[in-house]
The first five atom37 places (N, CA, C, CB, O) and aatype in JSON, in Angstrom:
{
  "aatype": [20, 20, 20, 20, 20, 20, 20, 20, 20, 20, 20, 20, 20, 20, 20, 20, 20, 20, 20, 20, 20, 20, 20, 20, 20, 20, 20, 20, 20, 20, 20, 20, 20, 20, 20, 20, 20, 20, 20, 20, 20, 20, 20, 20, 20, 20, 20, 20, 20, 20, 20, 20, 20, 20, 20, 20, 20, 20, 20, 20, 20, 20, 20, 20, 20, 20, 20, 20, 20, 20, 20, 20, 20, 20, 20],
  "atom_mask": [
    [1, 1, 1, 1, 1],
    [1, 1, 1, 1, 1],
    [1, 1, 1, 1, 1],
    [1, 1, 1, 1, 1],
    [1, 1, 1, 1, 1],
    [1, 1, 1, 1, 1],
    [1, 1, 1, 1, 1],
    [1, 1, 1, 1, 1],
    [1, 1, 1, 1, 1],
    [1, 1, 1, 1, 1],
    [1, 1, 1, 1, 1],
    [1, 1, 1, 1, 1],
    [1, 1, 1, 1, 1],
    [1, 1, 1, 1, 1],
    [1, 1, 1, 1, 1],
    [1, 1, 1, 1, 1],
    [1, 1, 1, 1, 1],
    [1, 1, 1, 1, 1],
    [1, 1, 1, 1, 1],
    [1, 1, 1, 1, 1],
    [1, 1, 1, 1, 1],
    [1, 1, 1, 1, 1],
    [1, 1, 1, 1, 1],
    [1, 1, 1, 1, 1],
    [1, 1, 1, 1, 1],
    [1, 1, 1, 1, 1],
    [1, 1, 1, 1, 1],
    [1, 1, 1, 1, 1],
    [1, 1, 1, 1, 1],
    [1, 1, 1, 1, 1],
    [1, 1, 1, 1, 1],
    [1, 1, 1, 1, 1],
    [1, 1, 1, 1, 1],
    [1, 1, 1, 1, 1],
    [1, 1, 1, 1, 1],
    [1, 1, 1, 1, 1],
    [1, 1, 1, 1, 1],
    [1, 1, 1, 1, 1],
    [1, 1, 1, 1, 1],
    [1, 1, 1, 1, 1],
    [1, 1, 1, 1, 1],
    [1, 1, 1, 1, 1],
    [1, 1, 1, 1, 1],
    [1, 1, 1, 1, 1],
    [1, 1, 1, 1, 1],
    [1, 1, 1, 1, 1],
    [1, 1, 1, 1, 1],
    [1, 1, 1, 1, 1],
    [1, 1, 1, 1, 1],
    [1, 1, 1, 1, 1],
    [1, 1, 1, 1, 1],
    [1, 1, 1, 1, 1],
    [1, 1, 1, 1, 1],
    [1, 1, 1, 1, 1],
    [1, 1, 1, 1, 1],
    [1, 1, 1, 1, 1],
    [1, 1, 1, 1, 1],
    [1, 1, 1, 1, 1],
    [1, 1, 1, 1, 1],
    [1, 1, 1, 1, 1],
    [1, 1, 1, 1, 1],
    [1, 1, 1, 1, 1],
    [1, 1, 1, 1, 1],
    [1, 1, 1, 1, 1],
    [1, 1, 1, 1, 1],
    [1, 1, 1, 1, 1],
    [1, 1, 1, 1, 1],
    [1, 1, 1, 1, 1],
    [1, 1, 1, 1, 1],
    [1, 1, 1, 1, 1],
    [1, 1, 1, 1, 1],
    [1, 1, 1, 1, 1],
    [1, 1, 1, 1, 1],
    [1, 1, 1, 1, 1],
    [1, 1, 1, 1, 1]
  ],
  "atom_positions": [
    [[2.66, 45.66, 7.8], [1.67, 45.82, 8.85], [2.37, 46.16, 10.17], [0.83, 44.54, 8.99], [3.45, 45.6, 10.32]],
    [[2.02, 46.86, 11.02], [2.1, 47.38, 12.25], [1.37, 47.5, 13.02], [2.39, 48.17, 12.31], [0.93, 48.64, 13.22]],
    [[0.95, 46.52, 13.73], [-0.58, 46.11, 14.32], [-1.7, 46.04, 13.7], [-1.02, 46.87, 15.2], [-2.03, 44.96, 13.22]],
    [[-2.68, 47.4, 13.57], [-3.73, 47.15, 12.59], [-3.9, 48.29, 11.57], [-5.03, 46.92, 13.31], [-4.86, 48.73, 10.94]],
    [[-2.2, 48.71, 11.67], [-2.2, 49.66, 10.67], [-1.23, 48.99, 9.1], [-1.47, 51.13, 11.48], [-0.42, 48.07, 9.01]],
    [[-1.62, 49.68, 8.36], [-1.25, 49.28, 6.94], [-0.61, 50.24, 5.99], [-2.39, 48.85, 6.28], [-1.1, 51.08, 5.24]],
    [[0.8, 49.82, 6.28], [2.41, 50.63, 6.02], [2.1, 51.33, 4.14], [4.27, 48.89, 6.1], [2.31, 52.28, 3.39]],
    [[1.58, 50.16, 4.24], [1.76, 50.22, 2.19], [1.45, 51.68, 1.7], [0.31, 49.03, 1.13], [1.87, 52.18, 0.65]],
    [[0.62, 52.28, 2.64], [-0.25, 53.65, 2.15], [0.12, 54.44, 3.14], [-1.96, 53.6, 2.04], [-0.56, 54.57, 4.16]],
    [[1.54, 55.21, 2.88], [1.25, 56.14, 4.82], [2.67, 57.35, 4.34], [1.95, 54.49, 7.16], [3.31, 57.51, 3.3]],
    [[2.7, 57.78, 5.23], [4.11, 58.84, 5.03], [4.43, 58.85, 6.81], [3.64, 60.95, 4.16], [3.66, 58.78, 7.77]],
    [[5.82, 58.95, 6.71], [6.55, 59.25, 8.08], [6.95, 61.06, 7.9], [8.23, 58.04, 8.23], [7.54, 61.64, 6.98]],
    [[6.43, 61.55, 9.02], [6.81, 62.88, 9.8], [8.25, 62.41, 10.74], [5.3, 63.43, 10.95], [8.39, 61.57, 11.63]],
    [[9.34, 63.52, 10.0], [10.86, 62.94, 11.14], [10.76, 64.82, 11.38], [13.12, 61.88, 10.02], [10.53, 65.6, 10.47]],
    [[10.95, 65.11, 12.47], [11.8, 66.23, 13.69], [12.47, 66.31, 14.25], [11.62, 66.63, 14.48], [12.83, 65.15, 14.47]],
    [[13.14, 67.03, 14.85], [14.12, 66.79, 15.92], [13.74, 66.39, 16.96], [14.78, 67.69, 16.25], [14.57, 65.66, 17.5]],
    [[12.55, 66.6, 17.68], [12.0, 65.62, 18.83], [10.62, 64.85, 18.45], [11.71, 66.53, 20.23], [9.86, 64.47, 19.35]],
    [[10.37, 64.68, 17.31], [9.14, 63.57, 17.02], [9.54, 62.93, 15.92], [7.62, 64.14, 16.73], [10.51, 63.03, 15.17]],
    [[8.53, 62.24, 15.98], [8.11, 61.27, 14.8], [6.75, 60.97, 14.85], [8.84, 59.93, 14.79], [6.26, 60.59, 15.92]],
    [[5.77, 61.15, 13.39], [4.77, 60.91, 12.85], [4.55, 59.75, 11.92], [4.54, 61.86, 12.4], [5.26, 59.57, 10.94]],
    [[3.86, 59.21, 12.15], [3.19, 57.65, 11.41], [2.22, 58.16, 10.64], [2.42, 56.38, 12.49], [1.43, 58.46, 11.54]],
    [[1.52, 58.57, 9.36], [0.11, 58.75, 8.97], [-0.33, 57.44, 8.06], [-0.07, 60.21, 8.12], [0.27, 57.18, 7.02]],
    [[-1.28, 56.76, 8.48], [-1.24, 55.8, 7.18], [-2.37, 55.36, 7.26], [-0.22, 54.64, 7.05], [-2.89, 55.99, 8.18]],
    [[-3.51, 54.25, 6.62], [-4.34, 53.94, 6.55], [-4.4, 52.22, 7.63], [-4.52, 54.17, 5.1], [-3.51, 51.37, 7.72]],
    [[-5.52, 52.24, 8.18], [-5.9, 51.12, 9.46], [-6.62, 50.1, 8.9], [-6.86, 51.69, 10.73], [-7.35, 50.31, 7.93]],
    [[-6.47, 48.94, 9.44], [-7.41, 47.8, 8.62], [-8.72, 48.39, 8.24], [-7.77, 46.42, 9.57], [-9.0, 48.26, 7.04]],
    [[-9.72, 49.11, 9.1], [-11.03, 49.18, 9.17], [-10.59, 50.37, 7.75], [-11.91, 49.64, 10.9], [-11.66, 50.35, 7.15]],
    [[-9.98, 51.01, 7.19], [-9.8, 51.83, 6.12], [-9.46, 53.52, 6.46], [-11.1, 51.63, 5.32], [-9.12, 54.5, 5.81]],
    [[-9.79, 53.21, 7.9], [-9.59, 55.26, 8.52], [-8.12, 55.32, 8.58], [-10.32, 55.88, 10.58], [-7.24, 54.48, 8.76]],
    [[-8.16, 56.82, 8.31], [-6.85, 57.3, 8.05], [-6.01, 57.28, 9.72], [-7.01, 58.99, 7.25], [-6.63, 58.01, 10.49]],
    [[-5.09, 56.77, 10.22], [-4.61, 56.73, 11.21], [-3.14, 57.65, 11.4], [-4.6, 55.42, 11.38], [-2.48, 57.93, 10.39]],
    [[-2.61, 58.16, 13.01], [-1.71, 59.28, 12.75], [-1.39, 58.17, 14.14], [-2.11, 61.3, 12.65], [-2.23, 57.56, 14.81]],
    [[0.06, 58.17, 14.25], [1.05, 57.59, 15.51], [1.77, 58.92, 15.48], [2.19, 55.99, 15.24], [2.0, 59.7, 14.55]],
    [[2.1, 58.96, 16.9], [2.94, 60.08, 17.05], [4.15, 59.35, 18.15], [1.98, 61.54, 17.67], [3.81, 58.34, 18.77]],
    [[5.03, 59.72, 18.28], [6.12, 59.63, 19.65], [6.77, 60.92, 19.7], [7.42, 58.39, 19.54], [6.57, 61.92, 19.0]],
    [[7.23, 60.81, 20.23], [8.29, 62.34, 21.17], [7.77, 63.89, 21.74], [9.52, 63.02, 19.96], [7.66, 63.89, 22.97]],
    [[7.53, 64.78, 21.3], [6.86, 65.62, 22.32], [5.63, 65.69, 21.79], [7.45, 66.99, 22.6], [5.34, 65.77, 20.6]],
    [[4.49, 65.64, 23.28], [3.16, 66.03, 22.75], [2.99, 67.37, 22.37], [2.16, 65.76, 23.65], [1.86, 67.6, 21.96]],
    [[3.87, 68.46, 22.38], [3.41, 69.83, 21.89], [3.45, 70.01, 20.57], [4.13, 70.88, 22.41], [2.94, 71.01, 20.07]],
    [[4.19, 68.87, 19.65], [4.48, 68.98, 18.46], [6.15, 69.2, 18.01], [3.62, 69.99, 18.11], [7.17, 69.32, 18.69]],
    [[5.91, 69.19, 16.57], [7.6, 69.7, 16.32], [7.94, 70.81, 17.0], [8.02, 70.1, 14.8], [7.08, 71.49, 17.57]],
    [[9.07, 71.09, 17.01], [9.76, 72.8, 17.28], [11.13, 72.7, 16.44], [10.24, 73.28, 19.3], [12.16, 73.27, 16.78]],
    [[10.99, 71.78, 15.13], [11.46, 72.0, 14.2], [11.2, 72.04, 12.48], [12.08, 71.48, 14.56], [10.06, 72.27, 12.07]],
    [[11.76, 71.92, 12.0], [11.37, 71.75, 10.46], [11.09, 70.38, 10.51], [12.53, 72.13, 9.28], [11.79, 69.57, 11.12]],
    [[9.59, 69.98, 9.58], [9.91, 68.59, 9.39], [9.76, 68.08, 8.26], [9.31, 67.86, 10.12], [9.02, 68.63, 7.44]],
    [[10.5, 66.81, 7.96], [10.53, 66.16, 6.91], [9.27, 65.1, 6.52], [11.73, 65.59, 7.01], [8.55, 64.41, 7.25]],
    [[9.32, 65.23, 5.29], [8.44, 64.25, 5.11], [8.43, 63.27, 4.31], [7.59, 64.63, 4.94], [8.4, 63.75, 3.17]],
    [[8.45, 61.48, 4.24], [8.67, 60.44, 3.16], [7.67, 59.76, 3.16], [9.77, 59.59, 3.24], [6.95, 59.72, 4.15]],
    [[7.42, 59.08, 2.05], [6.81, 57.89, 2.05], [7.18, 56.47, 2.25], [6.41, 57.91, 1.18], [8.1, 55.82, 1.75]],
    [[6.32, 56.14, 3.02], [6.77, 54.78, 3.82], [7.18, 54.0, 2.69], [5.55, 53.93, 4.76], [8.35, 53.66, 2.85]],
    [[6.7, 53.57, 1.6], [7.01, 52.44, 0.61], [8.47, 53.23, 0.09], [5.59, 52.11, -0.77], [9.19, 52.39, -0.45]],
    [[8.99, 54.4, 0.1], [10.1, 54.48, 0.09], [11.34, 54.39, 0.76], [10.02, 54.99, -0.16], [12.47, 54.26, 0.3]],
    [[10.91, 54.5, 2.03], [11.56, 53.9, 3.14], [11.81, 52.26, 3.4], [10.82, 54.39, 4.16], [12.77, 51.74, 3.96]],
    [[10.56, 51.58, 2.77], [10.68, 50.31, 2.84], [11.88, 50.27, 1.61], [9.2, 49.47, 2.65], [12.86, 49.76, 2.14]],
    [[12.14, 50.54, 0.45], [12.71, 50.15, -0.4], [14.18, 50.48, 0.12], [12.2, 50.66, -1.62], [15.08, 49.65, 0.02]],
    [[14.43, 52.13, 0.88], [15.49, 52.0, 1.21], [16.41, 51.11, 1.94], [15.48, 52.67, 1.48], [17.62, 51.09, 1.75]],
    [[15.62, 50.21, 3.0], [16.05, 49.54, 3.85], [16.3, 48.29, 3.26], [15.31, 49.57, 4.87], [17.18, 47.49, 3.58]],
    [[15.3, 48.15, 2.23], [15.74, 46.58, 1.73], [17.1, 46.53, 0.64], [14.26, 45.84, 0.8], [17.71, 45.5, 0.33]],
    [[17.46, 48.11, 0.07], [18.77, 48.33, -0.12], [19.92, 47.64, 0.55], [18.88, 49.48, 0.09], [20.8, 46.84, 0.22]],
    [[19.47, 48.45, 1.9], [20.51, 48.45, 2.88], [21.02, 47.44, 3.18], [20.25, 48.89, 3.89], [22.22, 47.15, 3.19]],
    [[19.74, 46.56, 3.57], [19.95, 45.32, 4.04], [20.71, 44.2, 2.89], [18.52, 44.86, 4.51], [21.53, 43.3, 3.1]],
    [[20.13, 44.65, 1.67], [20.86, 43.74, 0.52], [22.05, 44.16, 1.0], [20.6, 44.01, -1.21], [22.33, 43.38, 1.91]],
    [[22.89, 44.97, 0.88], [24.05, 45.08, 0.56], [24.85, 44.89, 1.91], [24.22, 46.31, -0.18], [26.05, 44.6, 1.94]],
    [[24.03, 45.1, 3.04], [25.09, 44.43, 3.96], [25.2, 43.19, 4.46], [25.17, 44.97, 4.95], [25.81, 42.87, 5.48]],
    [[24.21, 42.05, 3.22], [23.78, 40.88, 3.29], [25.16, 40.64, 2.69], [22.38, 40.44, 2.65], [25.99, 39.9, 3.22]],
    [[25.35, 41.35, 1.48], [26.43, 41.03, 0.39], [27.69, 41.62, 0.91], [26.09, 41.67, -1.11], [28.69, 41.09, 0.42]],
    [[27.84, 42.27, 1.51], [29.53, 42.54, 1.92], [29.61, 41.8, 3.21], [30.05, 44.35, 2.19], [30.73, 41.53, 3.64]],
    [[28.48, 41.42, 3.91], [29.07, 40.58, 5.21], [29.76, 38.78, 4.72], [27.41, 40.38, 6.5], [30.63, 38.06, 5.21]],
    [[28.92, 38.67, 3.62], [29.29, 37.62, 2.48], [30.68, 37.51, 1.87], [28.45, 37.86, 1.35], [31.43, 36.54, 1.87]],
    [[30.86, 38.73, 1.33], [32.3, 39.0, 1.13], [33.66, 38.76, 2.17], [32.25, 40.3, 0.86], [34.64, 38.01, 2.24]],
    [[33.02, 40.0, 2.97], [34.0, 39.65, 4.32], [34.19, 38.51, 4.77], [33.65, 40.19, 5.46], [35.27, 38.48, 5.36]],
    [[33.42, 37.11, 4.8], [33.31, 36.22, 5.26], [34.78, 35.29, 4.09], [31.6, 35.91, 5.33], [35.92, 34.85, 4.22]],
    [[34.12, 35.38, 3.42], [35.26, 34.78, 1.91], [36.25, 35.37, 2.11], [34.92, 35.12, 0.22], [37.18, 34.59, 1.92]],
    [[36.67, 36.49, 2.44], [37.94, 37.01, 2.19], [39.47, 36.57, 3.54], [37.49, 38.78, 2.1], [40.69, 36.42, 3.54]],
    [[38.12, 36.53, 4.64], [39.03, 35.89, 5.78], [39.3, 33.73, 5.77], [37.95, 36.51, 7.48], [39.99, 33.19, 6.63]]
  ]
}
């Protein structure tokens, strides 16, 4: 959740000067966040799905849960 929007169902827009949020809002309407220029991209943009992004990060985070663990043992 991200205020009263709901991550589970959405895709991120990445550019070189924006970023796009599309995802679904408590009340069920489709919702769009934007940051960086209001004219839009003025590049190629990418596009993911948030629940894959969530998974990447909880990668991430595992594993630098587990080598900061390591490092810790080794000193």
């Amino acid at each position: 959740m991200l205020g009263d929007l709901d991550l589970d169902d959405g895709r991120m827009f990445i550019a070189d000067n924006s970023i796009a949020l599309e995802c679904l809002s408590l009340s069920g309407k489709r919702s769009v966040v934007r940051y960086g220029d209001i004219n839009g991209p003025t590049s190629r943009i990418h596009q993911f799905q948030l629940n894959d992004v969530r998974e990447l990060a909880t990668i991430v985070e595992t594993f630098n849960e587990t080598g900061k663990t390591a490092s810790f043992r080794a000193a």
